[in-house]
N, C-alpha and C positions, 0 to 999 in steps of 0.2 A: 864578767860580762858574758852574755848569752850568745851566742852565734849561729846562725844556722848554714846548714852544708850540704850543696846539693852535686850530687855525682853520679856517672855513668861507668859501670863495670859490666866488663861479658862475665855475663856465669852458666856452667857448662846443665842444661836440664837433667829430668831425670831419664829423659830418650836418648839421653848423648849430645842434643845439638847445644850450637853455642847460640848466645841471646845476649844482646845489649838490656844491660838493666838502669834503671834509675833510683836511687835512691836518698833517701831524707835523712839529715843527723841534728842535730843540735847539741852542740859542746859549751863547757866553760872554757874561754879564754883572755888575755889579757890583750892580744890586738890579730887585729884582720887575718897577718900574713901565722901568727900561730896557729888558728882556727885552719887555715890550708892546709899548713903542715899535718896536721891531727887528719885532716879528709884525704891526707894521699898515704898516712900510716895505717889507714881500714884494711889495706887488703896488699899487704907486702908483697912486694916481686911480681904482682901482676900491675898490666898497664889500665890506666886510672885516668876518667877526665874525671876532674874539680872544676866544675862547669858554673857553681854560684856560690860567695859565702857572703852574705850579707848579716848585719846584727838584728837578732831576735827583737820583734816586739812583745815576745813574753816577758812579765817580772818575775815570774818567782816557778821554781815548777814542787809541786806539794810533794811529791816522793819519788823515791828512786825505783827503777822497774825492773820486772822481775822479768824470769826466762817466760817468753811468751806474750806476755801484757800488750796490750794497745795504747798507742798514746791519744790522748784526746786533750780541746783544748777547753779550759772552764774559767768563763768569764764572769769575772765579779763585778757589782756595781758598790762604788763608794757615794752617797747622799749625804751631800751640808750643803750648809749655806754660807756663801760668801759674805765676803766684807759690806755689801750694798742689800742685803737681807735676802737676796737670791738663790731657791735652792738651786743647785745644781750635780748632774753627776759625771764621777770618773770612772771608765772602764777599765779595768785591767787582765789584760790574758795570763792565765797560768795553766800549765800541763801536772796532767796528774794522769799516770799509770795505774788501766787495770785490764781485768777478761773481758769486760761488756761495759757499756754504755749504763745501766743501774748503778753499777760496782763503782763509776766513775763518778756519776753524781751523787753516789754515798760518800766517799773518799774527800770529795770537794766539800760537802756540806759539813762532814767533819772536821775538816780544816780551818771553815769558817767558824767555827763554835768553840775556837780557840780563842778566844779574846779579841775578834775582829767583827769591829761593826760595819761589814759589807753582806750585800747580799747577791746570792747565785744568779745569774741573769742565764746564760746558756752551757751548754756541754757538747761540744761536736767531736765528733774524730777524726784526725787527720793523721797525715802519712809518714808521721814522722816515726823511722824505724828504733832509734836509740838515743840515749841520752849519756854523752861523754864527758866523765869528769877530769876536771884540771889534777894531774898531777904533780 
């Protein structure tokens, strides 16, 4: 299950001074209070607020990221029809790591052209800084 983790850490600039920072994660884990554990093990021996962890409305994230990448979020649309002859569609968020906003909707569209009948709807970026896996 997907988790997301939001946290406040001082980190010292490159002028010296100190600054309250916020930052974004998203981990795999198996329930709420692991997903904690995982957001106060970021930054050992220093003091840490875990100020949100609530469960991802992402399904799936298309790859793992590299030193640098951006994360963004790319939403796909699923189109059928129901049982009453009604098309209709389902949205799904997924995260897919890269340098730029192109790179991102190439990476997504290749995704989909793996044996899934959805199609690309948006690409945005957002703040999330890492993607933590279950060990």
């Amino acid at each position: 299950m997907l988790y997301e983790i939001k946290l406040k850490v001082v980190k010292t600039l490159d002028d010296g001074q100190q600054k309250e920072i916020k930052e974004h994660y998203i981990c795999d884990a198996e329930l709420h209070g692991e997903a904690e554990t995982i957001g106060y093990g970021l930054y050992p021996g220093q003091t840490i607020d875990v100020f949100a962890v609530f469960r991802s409305d992402v399904r799936e994230i298309i790859n793992s990221p590299e030193d640098g990448e951006l994360c963004f979020k790319a939403t796909v649309v699923d189109v059928f029809t129901d049982e009453n002859g009604k098309e209709k569609e389902l949205k799904y968020p997924m995260l897919v790591f890269a340098d730029n906003f192109n790179e991102a909707t190439k990476r997504a569209n290749e995704y989909l052209k793996q044996g899934y009948d959805m199609t690309l709807d948006s690409v945005k970026r957002i703040k999330i800084l890492d993607y933590i896996k279950h060990e």
